[in-house]
N, C-alpha and C positions, 0 to 999 in steps of 0.2 A: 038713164041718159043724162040728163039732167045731174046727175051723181057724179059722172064721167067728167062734162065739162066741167064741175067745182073744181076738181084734183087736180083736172089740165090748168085749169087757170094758177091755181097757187102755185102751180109747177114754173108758169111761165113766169111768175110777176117776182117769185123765187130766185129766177135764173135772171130778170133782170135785174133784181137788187145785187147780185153777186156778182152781175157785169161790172154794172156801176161801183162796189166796192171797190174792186179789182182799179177799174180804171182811177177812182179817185187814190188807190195807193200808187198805183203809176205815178200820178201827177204830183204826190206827195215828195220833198224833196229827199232825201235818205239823211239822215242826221252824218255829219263829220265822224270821224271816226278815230277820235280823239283816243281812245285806249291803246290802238295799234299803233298811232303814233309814238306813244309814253311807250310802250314796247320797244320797237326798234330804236326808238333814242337811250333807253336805259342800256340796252345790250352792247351799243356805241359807244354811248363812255364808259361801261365799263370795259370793256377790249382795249381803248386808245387814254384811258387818261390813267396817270401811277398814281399811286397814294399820296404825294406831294402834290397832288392837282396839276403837274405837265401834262403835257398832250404829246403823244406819240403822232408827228405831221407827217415823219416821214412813210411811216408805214400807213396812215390813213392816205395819203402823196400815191402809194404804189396800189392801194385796191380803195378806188374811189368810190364802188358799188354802191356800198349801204351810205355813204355820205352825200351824194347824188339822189338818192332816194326819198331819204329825209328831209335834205332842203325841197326836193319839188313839192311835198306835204307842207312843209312850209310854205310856199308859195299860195296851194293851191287849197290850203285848209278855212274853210267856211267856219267863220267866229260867232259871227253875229247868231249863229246856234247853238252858241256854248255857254252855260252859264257860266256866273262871273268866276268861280275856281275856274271852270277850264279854259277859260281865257287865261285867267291869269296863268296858271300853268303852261298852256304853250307858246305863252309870247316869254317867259323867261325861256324854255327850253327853244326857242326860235333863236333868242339874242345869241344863246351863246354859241349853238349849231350854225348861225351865219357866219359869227366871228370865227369859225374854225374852218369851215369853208373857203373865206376870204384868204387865212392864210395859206391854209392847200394850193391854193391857187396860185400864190405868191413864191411858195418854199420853191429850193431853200430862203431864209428869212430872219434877220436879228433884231428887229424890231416892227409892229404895225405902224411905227409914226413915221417910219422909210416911204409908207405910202399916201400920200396927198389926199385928204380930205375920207380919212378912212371911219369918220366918223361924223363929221357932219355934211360931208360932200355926197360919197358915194352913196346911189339910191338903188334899193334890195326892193325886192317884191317880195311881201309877205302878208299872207290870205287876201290876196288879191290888192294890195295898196303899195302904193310904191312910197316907201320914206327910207331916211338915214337909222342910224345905228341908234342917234340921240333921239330922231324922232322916234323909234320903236320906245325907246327905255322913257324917255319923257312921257308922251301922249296914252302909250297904252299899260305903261308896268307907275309910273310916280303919282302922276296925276289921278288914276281912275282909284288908286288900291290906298294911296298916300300910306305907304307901309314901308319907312327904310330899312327893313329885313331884305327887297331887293337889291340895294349896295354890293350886299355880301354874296348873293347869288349870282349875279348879273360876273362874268368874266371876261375883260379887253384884250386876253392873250399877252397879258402882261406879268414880268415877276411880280412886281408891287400889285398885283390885283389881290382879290382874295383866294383862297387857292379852290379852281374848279369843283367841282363834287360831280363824284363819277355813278352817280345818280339821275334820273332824269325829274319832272318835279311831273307827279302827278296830280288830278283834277280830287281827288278824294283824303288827299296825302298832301295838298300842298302847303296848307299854315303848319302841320306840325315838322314839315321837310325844312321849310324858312329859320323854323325856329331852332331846330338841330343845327341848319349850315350857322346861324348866327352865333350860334356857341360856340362851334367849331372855329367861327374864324376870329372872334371875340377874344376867343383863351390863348389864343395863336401867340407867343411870344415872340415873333418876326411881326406880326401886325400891329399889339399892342404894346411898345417897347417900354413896361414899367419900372424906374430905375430907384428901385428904396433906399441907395444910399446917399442920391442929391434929391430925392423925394421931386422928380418928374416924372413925366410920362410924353413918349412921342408917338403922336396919333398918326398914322396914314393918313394924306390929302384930301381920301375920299369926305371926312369928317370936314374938311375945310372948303372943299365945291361944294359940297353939300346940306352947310351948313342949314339953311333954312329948310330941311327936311325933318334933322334929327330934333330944331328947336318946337317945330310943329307938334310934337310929341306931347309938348308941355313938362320936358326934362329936362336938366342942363346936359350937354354931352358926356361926362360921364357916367352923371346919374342912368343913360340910356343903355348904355356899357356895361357896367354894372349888371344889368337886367341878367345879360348871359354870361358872367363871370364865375358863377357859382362862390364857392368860397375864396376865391379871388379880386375881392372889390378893388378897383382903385378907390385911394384913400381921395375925399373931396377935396382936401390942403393941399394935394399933389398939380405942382405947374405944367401946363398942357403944353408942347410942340408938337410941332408935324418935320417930319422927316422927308425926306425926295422920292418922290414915285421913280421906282424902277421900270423904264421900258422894256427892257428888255425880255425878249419872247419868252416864254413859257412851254422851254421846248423840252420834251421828254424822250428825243427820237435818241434811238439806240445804234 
């Protein structure tokens, strides 16, 4: 008898640890679900963006499905559970999936500067906060990572930008993805205009808004260039200009 009631009891005390497990994993929040995002954005740009980094708007314009998708993950994705890659990771994959949105929205469209305040004005919800374009790329990609390998990532839906990467940046994958795009767009002879036979060189603007990013480094600007030039240095003797930012869209539509 006495036997009986031991068994019943561990039976009961049993069934209520496994209540209570149960319910404390209820109550547990479910982690974001940061991979399926990196998913559906990867398969996104690669369906919509060409090898020269355009964005096909208008065919993303005619099946807004999976771009509607995305951005509500954007909206609605919980960070502050992410460690610091995956943050970093999907506030780059945020910026540029907003900026392609906004123009969807917009197309047809020949430039983003047609639209008023399309970067420090207009205010996006993303993982729950509402800022600008500049606040996204400021507060949560310069400031937290101080890493100007986002320059090159980051895309305004401009020609003069750096060219998209049809790529999406993942959380396990994301320094050695920065450091790819930064070669990528580093060796770009449309971005770094090297001219060996008056021994200058004309730097995209970014280098010049930015300039207290790249000196943060503890490099001069070339010397940072360099880094991803491979057997392409510019020479240090060589005279720096910058050249005119192209507005103009970054359109791929066929």
């Amino acid at each position: 008898m006495f036997g009986f009631m031991r068994v019943a009891g561990l039976a009961l005390a049993l069934l209520i640890l496994t209540g209570n497990s149960a319910a404390v994993a209820q109550a547990r929040p479910a982690a974001p679900d940061i991979n399926s995002f990196v998913a559906a954005a990867n398969g996104f740009l690669r369906q919509y963006v060409g090898p020269e980094g355009n964005v096909n708007y208008r065919a993303i314009k005619s099946r807004p499905a999976a771009l509607k998708g995305l951005l509500e993950q954007v909206r609605t994705m919980k960070t502050q559970m992410l460690p610091a890659a995956g943050q970093k990771a999907f506030y780059l994959n945020a910026y540029n999936l907003l900026v392609i949105g906004a123009v969807v929205e917009k197309y047809p469209l020949t430039s983003v500067m047609k639209l008023p305040g399309f970067f420090d004005k207009q205010q996006r919800l993303v993982a729950g906060e509402q800022m600008t374009l500049n606040e996204l790329e400021t507060n949560k990609l310069r400031k937290p990572y101080n890493d100007p390998r986002v320059h090159f990532a980051l895309v305004c839906a401009a020609q003069g930008c750096p060219q998209l990467s049809p790529e999406a940046y993942a959380p396990t994958t994301v320094e050695a993805q920065l450091t790819t795009q930064a070669r990528r767009v580093l060796q770009n002879s449309q971005f770094i205009r090297v001219d060996n036979s008056t021994k200058k060189v004309l730097l995209s603007e970014i280098f010049h808004w930015y300039e207290a990013d790249f000196k943060a480094t503890g490099k001069s600007t070339v010397a940072y260039i360099n880094q991803f030039r491979g057997e392409q240095p510019i020479p240090a003797s060589f005279v720096i200009g910058y050249y005119d930012y192209n507005w103009a869209l970054n359109d791929g539509s066929r």
